[in-house]
ROSE-4610 file (N, C-alpha, C; in Angstrom, 1 decimal, always signed):
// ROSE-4610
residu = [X/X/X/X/X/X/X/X/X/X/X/X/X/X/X/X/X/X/X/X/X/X/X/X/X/X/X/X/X/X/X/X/X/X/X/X/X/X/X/X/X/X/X/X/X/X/X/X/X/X/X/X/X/X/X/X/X/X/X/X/X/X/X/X/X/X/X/X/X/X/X/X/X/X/X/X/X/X/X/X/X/X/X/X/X/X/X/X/X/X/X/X/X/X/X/X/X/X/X/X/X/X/X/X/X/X/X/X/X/X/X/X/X/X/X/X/X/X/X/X/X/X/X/X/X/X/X/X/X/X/X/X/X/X/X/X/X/X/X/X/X/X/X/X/X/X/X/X/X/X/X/X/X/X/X/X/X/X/X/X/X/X/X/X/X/X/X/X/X/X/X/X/X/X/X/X/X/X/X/X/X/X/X/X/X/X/X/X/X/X/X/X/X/X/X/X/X/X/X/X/X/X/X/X/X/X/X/X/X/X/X/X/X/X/X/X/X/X/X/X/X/X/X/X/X/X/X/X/X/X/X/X/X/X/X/X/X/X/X/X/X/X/X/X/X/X/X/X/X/X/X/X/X/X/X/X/X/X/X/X/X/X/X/X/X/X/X/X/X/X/X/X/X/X/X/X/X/X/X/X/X/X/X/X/X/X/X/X/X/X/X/X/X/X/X/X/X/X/X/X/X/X/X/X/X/X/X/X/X/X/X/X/X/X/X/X/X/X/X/X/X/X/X/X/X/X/X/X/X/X/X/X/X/X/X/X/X/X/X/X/X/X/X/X/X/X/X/X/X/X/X/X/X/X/X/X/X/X/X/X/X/X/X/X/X/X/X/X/X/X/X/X/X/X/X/X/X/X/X/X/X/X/X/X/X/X/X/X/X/X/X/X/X/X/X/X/X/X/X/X/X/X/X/X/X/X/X/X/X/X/X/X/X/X/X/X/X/X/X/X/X/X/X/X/X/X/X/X/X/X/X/X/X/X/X/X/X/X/X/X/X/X/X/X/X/X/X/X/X/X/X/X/X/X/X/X/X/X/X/X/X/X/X/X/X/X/X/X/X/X/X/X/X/X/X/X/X/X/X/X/X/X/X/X/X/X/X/X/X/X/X/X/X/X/X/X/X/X/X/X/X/X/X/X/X/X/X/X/X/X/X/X/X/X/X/X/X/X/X/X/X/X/X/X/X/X/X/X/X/X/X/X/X/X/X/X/X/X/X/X/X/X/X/X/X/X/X/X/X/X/X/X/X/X/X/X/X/X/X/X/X/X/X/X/X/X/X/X/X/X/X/X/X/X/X/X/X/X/X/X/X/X/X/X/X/X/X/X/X/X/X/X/X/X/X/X/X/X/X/X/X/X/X/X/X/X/X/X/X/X/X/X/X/X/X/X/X/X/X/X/X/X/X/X/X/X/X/X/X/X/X/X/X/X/X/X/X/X/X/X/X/X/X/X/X/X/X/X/X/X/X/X/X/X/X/X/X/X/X/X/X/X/X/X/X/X/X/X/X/X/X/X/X/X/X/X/X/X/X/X/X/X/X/X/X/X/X/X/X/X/X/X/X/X/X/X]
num = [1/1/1/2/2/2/3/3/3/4/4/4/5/5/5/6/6/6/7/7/7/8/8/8/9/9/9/10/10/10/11/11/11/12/12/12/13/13/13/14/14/14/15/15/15/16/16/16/17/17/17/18/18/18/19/19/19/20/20/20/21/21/21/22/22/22/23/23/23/24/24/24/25/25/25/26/26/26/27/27/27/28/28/28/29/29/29/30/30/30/31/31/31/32/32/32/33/33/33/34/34/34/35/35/35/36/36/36/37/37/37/38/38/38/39/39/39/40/40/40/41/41/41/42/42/42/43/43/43/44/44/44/45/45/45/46/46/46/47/47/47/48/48/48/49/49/49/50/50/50/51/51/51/52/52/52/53/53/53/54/54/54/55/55/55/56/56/56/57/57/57/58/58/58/59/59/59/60/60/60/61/61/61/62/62/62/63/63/63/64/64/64/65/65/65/66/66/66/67/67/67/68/68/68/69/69/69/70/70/70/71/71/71/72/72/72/73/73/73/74/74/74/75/75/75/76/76/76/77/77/77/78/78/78/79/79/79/80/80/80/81/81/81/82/82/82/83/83/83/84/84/84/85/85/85/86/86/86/87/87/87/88/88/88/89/89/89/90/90/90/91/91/91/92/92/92/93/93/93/94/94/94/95/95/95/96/96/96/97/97/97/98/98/98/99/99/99/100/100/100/101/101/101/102/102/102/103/103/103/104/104/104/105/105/105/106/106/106/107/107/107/108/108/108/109/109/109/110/110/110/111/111/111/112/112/112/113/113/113/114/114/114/115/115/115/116/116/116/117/117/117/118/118/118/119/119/119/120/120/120/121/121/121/122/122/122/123/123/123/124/124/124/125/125/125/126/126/126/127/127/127/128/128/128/129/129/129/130/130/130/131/131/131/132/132/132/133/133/133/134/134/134/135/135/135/136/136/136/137/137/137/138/138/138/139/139/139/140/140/140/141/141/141/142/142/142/143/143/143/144/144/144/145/145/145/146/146/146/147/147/147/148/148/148/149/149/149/150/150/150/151/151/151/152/152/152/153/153/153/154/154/154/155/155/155/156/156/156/157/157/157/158/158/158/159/159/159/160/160/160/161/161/161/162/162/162/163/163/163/164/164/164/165/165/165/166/166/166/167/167/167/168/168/168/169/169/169/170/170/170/171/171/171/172/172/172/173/173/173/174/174/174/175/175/175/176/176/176/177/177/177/178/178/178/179/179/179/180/180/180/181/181/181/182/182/182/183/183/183/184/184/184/185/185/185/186/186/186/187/187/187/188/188/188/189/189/189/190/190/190/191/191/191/192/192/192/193/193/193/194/194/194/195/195/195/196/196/196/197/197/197/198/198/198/199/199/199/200/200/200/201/201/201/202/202/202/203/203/203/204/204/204/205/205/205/206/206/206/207/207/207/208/208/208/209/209/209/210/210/210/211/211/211/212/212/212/213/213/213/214/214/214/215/215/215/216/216/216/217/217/217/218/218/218/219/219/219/220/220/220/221/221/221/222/222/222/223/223/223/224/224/224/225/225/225/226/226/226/227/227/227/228/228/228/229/229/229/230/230/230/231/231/231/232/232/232]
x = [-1.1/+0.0/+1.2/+2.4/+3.1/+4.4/+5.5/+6.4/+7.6/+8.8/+9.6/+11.0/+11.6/+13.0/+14.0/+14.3/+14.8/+16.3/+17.1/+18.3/+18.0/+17.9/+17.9/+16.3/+15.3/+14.4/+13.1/+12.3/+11.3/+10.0/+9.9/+8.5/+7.5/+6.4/+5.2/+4.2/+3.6/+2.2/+1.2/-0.4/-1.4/-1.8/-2.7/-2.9/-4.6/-5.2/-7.0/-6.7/-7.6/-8.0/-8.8/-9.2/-10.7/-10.3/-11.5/-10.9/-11.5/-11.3/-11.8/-10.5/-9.4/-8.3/-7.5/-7.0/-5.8/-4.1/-4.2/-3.4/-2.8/-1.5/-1.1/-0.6/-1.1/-0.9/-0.4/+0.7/+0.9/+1.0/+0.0/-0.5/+0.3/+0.8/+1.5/+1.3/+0.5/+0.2/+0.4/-0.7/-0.5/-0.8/-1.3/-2.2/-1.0/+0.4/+1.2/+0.8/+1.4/+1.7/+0.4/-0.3/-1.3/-1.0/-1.2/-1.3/-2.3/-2.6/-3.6/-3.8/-4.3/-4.1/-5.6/-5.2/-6.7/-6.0/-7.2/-6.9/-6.0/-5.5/-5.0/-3.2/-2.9/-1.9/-1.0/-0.4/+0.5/+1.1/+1.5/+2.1/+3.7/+4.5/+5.9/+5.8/+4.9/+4.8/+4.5/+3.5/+3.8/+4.7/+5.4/+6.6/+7.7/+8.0/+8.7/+8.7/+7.5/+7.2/+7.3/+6.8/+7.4/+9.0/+9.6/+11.1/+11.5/+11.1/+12.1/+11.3/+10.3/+9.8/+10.3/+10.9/+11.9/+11.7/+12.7/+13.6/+12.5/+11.6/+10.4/+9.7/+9.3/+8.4/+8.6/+10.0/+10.7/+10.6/+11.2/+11.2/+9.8/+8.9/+7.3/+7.2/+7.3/+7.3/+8.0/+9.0/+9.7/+9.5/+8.9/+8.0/+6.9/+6.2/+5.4/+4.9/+6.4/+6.3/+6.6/+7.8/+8.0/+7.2/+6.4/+5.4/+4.4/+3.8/+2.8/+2.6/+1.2/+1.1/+0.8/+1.2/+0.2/-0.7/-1.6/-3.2/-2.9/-2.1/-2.3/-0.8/-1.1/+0.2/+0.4/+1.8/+2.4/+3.8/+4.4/+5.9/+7.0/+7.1/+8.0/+7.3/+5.9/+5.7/+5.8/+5.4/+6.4/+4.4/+5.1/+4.3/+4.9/+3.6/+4.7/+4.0/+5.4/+5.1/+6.6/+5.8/+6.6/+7.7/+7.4/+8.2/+8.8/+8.7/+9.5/+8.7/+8.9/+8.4/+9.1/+8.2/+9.3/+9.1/+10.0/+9.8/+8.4/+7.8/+6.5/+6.8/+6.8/+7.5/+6.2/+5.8/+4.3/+4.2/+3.9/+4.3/+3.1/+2.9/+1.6/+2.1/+1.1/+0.8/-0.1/+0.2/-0.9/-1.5/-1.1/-1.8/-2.3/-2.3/-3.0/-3.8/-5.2/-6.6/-7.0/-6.0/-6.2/-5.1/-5.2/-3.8/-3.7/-1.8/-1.2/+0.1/+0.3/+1.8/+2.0/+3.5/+4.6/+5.5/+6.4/+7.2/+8.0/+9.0/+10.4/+11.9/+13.1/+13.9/+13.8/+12.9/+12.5/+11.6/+11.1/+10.1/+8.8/+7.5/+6.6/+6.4/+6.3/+6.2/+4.7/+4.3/+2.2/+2.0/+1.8/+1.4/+0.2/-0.1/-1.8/-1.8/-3.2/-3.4/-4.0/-4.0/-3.5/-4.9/-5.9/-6.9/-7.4/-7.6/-7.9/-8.0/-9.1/-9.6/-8.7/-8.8/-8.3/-8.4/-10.0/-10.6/-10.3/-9.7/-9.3/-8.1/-7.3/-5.9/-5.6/-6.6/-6.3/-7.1/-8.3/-8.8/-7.3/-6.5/-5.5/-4.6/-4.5/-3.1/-3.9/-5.2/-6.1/-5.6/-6.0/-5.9/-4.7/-3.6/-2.2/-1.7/-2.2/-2.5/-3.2/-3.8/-5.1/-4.4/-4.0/-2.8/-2.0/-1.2/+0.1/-0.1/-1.4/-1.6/-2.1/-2.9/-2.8/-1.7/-1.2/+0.8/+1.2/+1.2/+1.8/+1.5/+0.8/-0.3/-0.7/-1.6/-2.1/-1.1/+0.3/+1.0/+1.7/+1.9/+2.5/+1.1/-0.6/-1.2/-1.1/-1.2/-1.0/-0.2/+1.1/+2.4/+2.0/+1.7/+1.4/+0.4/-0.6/-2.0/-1.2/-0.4/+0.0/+1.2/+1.9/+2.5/+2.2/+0.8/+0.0/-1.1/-1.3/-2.3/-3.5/-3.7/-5.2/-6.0/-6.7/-7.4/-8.4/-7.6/-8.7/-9.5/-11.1/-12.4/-12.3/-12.0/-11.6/-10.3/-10.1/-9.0/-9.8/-9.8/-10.3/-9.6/-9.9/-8.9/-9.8/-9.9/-11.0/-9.8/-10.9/-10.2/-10.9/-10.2/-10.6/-10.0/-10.6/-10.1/-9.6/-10.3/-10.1/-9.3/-9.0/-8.6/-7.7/-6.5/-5.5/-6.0/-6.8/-7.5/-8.8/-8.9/-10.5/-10.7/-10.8/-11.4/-12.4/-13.4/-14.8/-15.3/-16.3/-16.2/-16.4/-16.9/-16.4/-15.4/-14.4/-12.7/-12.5/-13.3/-12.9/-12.7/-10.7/-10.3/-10.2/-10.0/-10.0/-8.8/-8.0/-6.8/-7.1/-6.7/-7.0/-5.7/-5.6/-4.6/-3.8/-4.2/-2.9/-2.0/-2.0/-1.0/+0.3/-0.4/+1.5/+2.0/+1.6/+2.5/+3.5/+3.3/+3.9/+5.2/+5.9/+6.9/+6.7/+7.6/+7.3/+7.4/+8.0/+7.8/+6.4/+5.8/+4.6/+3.6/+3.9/+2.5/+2.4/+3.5/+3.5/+3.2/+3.3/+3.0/+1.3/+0.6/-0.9/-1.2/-0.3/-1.1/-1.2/+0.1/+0.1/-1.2/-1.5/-2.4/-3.4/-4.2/-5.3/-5.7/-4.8/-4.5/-4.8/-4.2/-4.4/-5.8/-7.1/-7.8/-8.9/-8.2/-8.9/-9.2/-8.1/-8.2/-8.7/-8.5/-9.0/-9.7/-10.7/-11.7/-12.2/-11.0/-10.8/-9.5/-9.0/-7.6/-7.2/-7.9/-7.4/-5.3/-5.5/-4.2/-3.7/-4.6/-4.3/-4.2/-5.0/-4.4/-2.8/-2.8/-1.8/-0.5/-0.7/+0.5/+0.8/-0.3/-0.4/+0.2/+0.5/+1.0/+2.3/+3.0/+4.1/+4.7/+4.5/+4.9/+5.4/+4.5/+5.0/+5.6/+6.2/+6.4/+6.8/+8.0/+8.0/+8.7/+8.8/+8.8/+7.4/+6.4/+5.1/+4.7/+5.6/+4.8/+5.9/+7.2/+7.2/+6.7/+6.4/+5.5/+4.3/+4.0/+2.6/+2.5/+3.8/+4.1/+4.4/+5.3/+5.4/+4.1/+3.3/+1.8/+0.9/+1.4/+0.3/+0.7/+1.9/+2.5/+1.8/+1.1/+0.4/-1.0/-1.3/-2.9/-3.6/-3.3/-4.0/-3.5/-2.8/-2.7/-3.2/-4.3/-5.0/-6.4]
y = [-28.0/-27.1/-27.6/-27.0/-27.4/-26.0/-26.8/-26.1/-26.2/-25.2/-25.5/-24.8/-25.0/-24.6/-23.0/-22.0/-21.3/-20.7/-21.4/-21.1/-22.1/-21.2/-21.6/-22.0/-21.2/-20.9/-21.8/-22.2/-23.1/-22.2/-21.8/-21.4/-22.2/-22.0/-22.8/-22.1/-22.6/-21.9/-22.8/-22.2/-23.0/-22.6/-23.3/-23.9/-23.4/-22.3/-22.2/-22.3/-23.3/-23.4/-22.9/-22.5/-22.3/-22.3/-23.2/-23.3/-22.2/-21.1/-20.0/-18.9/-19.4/-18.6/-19.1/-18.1/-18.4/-18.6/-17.7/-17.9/-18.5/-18.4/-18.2/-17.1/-17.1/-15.5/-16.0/-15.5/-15.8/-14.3/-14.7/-13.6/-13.7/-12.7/-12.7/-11.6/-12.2/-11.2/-11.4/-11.2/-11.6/-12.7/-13.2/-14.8/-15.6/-14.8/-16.1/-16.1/-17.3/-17.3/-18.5/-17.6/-18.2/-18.4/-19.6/-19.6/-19.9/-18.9/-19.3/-19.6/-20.9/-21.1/-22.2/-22.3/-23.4/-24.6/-25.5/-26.8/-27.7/-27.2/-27.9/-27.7/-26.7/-26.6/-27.6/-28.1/-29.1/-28.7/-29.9/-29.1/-29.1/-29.9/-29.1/-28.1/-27.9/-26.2/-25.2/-25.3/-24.2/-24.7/-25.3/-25.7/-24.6/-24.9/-24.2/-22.9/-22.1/-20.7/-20.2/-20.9/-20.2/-20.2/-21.4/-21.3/-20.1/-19.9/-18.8/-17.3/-17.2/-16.2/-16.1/-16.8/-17.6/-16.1/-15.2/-14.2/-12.7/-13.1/-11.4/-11.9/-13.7/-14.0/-14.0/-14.1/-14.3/-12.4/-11.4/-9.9/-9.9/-10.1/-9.7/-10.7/-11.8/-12.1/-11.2/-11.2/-10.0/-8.9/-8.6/-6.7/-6.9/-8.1/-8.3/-8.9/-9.7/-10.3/-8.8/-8.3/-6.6/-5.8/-5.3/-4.2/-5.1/-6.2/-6.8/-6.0/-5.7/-5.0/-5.9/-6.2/-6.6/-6.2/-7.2/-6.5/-6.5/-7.5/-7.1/-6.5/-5.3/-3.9/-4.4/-4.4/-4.0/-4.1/-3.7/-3.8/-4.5/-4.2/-5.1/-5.1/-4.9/-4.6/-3.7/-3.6/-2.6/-2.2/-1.0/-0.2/+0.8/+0.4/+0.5/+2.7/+3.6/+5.0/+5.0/+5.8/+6.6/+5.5/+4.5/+4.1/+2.1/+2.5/+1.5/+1.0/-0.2/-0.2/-0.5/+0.4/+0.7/+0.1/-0.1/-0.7/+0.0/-0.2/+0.1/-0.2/+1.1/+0.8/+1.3/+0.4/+0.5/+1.4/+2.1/+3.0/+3.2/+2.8/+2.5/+3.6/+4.5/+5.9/+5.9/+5.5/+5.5/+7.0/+8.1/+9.3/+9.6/+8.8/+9.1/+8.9/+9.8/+9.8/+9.1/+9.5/+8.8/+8.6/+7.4/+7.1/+8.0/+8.1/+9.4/+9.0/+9.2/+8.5/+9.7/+8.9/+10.1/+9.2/+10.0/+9.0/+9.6/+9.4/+10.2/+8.9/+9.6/+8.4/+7.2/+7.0/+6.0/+5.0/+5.6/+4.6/+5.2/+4.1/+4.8/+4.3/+5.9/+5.4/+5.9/+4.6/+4.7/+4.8/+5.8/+6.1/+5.6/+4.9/+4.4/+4.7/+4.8/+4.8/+3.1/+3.1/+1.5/+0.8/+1.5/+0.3/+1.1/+0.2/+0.7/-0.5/-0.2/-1.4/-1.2/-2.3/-2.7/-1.8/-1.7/-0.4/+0.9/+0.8/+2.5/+3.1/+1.5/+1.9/+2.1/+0.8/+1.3/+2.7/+2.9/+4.3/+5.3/+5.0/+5.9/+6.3/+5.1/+4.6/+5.0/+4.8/+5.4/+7.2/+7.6/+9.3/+9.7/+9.1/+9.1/+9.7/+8.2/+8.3/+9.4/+9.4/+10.7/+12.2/+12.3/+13.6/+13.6/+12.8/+12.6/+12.9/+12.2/+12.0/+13.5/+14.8/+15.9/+17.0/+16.6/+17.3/+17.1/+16.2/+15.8/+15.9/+15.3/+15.2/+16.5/+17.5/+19.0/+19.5/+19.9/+20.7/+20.1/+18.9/+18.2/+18.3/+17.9/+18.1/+19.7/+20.7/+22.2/+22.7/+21.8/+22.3/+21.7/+20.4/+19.5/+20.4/+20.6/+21.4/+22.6/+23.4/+24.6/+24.4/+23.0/+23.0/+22.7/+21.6/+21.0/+21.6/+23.0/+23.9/+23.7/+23.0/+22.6/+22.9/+23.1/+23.3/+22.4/+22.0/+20.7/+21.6/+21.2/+21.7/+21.6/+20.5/+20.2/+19.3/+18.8/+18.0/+17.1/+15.6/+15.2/+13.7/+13.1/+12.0/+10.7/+10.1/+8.8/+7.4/+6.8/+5.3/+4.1/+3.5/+2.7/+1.4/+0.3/-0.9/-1.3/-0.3/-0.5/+0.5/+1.4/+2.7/+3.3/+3.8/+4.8/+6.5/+6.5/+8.1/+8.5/+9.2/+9.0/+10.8/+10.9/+11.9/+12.5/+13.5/+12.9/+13.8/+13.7/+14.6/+16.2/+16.6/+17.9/+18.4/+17.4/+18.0/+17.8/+17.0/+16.8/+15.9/+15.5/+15.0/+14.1/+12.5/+12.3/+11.3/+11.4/+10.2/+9.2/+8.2/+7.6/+8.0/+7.9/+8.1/+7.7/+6.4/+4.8/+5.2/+6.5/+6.8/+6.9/+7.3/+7.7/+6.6/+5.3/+4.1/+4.1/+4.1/+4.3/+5.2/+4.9/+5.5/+7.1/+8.4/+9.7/+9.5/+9.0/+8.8/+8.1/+7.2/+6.6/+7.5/+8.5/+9.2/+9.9/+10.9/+11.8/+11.0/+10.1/+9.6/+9.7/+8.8/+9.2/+10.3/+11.1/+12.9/+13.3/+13.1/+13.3/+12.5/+11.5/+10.3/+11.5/+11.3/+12.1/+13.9/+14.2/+15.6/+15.8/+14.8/+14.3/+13.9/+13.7/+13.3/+14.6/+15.5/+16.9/+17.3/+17.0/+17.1/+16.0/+14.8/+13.7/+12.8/+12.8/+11.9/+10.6/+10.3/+8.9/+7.9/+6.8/+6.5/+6.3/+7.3/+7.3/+7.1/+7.0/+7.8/+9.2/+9.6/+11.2/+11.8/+11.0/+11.0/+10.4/+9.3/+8.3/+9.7/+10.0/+11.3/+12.1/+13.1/+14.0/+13.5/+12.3/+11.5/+11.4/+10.8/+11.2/+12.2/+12.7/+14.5/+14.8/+14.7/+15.2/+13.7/+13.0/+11.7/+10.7/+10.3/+9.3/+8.1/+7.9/+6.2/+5.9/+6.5/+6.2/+4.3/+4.3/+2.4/+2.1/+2.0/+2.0/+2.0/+3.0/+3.4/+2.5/+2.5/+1.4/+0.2/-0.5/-2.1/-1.7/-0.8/-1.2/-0.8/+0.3/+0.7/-1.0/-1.4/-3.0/-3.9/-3.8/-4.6/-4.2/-3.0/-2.7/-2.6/-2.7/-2.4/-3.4/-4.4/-5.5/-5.3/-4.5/-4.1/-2.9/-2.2/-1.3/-1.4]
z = [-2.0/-2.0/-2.8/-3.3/-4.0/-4.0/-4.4/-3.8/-4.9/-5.2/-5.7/-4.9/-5.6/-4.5/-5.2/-4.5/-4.9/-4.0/-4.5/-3.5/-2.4/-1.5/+0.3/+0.5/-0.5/-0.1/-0.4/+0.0/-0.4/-0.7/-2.2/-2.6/-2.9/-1.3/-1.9/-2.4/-3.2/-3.6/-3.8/-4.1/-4.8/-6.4/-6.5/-8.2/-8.5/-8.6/-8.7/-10.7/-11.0/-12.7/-12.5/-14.0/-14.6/-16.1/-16.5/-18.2/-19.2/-18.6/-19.4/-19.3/-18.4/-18.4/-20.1/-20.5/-21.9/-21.4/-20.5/-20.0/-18.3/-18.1/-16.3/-15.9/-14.9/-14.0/-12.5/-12.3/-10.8/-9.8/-8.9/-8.2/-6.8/-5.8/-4.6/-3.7/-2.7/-1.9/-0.8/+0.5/+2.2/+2.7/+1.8/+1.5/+1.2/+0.4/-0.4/-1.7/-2.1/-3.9/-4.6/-5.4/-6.1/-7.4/-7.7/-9.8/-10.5/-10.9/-11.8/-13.6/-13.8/-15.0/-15.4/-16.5/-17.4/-17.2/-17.7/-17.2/-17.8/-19.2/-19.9/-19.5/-18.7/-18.3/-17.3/-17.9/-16.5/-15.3/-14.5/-13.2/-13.5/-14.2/-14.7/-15.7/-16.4/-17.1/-15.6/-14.7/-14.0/-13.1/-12.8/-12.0/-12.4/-13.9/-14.6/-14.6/-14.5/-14.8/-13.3/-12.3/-10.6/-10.4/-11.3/-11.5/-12.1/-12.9/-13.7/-13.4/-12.2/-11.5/-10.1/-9.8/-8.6/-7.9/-8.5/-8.0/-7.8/-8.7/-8.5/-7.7/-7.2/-6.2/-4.9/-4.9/-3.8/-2.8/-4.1/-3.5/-3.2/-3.7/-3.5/-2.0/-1.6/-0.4/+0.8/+0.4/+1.7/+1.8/+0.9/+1.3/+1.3/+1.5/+2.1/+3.7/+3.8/+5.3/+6.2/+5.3/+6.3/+6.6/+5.6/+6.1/+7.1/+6.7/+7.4/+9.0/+9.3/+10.1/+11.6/+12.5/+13.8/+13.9/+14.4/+14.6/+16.1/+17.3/+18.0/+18.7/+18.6/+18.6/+20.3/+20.3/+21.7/+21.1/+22.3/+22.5/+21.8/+20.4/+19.7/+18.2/+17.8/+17.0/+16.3/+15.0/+13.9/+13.2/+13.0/+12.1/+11.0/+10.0/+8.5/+8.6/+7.8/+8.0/+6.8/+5.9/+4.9/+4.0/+4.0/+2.8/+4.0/+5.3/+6.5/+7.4/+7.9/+9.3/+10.0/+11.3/+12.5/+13.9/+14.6/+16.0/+16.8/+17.3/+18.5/+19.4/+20.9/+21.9/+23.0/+23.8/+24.3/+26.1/+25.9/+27.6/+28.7/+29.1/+30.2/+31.3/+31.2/+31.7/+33.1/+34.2/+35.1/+35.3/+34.7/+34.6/+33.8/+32.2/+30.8/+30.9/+29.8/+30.2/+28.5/+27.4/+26.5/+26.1/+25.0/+24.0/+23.1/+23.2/+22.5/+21.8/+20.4/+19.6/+19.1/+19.1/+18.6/+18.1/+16.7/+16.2/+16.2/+17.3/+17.1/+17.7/+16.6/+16.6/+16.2/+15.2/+14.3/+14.6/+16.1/+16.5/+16.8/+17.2/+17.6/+19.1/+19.7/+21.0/+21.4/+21.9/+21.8/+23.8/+23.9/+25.5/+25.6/+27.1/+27.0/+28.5/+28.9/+30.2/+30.6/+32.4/+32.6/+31.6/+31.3/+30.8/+29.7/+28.4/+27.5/+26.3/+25.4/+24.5/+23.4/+22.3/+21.4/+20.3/+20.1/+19.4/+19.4/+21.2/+21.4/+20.6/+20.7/+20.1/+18.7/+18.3/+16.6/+16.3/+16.9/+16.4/+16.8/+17.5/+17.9/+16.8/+16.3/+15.2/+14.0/+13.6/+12.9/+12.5/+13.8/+13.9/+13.2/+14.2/+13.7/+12.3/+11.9/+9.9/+9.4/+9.6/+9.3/+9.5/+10.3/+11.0/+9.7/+10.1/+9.1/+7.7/+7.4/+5.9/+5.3/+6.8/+6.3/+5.9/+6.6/+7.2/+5.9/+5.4/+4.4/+2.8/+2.8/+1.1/+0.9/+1.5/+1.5/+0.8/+1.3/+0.6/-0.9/-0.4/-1.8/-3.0/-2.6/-3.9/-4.2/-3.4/-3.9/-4.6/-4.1/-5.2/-6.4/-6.6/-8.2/-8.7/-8.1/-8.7/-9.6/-8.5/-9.6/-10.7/-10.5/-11.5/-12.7/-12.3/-13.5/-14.1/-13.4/-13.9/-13.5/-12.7/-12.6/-10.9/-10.4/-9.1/-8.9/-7.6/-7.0/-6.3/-6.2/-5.5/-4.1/-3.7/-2.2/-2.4/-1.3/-1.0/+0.6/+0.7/+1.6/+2.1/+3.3/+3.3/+4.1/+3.6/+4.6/+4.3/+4.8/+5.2/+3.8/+2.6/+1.9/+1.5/+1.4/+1.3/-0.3/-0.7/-2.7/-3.4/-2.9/-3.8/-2.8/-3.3/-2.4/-2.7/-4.0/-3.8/-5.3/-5.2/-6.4/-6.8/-8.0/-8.0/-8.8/-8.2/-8.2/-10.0/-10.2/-11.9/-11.5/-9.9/-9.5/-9.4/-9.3/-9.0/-7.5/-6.8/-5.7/-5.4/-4.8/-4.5/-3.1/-3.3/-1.9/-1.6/-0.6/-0.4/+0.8/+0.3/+2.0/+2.3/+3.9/+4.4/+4.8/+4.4/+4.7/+3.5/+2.6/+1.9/+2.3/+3.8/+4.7/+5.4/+4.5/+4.8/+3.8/+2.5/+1.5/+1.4/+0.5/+0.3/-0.1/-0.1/-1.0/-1.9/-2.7/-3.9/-4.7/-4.1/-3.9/-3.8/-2.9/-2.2/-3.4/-4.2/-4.9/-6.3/-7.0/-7.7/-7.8/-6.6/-6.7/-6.2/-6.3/-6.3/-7.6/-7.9/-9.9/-10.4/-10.3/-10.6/-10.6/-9.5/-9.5/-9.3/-9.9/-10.3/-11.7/-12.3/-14.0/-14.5/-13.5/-13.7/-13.6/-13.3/-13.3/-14.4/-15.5/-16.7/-17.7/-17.5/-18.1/-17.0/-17.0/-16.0/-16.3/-17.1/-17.3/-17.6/-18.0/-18.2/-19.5/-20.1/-21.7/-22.1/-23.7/-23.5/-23.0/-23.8/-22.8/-21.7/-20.7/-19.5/-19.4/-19.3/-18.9/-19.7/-21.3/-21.5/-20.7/-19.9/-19.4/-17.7/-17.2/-16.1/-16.6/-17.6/-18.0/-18.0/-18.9/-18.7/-17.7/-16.1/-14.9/-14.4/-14.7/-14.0/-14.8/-15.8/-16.6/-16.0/-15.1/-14.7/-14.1/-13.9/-13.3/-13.6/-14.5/-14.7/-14.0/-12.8/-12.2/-10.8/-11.1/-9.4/-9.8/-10.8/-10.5/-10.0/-10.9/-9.7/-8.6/-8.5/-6.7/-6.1/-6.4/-5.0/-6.1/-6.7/-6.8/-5.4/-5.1/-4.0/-2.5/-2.8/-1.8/-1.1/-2.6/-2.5/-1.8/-1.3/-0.4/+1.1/+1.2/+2.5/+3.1/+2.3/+3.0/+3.4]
């Protein structure tokens, strides 16, 4: 491990070579700060380069310690919804038959009856997402569809560890639904995204124009949902 100093703050990271890299790339995720570079590279050249990264490695740490989700949810933990995360306030129901959330007042308040598994709950928090992510995304891709001229075949929402949405060479669309962690602005971004692909079913230029068009800071929106994509 190895570490340099930023302000107040102590950035450590690790070091993976391979002498087939040309260059260094410093990667930051849930894991922390990785660098990667070839062998011929020294440790005061990448010393240097986390220095004067100091300040973008540092933001990519803290919106990443924030959203970080508890796995094991109770009373005090935070769950990330629409752009924040929010307090979790845990209510033990000796009359509930199942677990039931609601997010009102900025919090989520997760009703349970006295016994109930681990599994039960995140399938709960699961549903939640899945709810939400219809409420939400359904009307926002229908307005994009008719502004962008195009008609999705279906519209559909599952659970994926690689992709926030896909769409298929039928025209049918799919979002996960951990979308409604994300910011609106984020969500609508990958609605434009793969609305665009109705028409170009690939990442040509002409797509990527036709994403402009409806959206010109989208290479924006693309770093930030990168800051994400390891947390789904």
């Amino acid at each position: 491990m190895y570490s340099v100093e930023y302000g107040t703050k102590n950035i450590v990271f690790k070091i993976e070579r391979k002498a087939t890299l040309k260059n260094t790339y410093i990667n930051v995720d849930t894991d922390g700060v990785l660098v990667k570079t070839n062998d011929s590279t020294t440790i005061q050249e990448i010393n240097k380069m986390v220095e004067n990264k100091s300040a973008w490695i540092s933001k990519k740490l803290d919106i990443f310690k924030s959203i970080a989700i508890n796995k094991d949810i109770s009373t005090g933990s935070r769950l990330y919804y629409i752009g924040k995360s929010y307090y979790v306030n845990m209510i033990k129901d000796e009359t509930a038959d199942e677990i039931t959330i609601n997010f009102t007042h900025s919090k989520f308040h997760i009703t349970t009856p006295p016994k109930y598994t681990v599994v039960e709950l995140n399938n709960a928090i699961e549903s939640f997402y899945k709810q939400k992510a219809i409420e939400k995304i359904i009307p926002l891709t229908k307005k994009w569809a008719k502004m962008m001229e195009v008609v999705p075949e279906h519209i559909s929402f599952r659970y994926s560890k690689n992709r926030w949405g896909s769409c298929s060479s039928t025209n049918r669309i799919s979002f996960n639904y951990h979308l409604v962690k994300l910011s609106s602005s984020l969500i609508e971004y990958v609605v434009i995204h793969e609305l665009a692909h109705i028409t170009f079913q690939n990442h040509s230029k002409d797509f990527w124009k036709l994403v402009h068009k409806h959206l010109a800071d989208y290479k924006v929106k693309e770093e930030k949902i990168r800051v994400f994509e390891k947390l789904i």
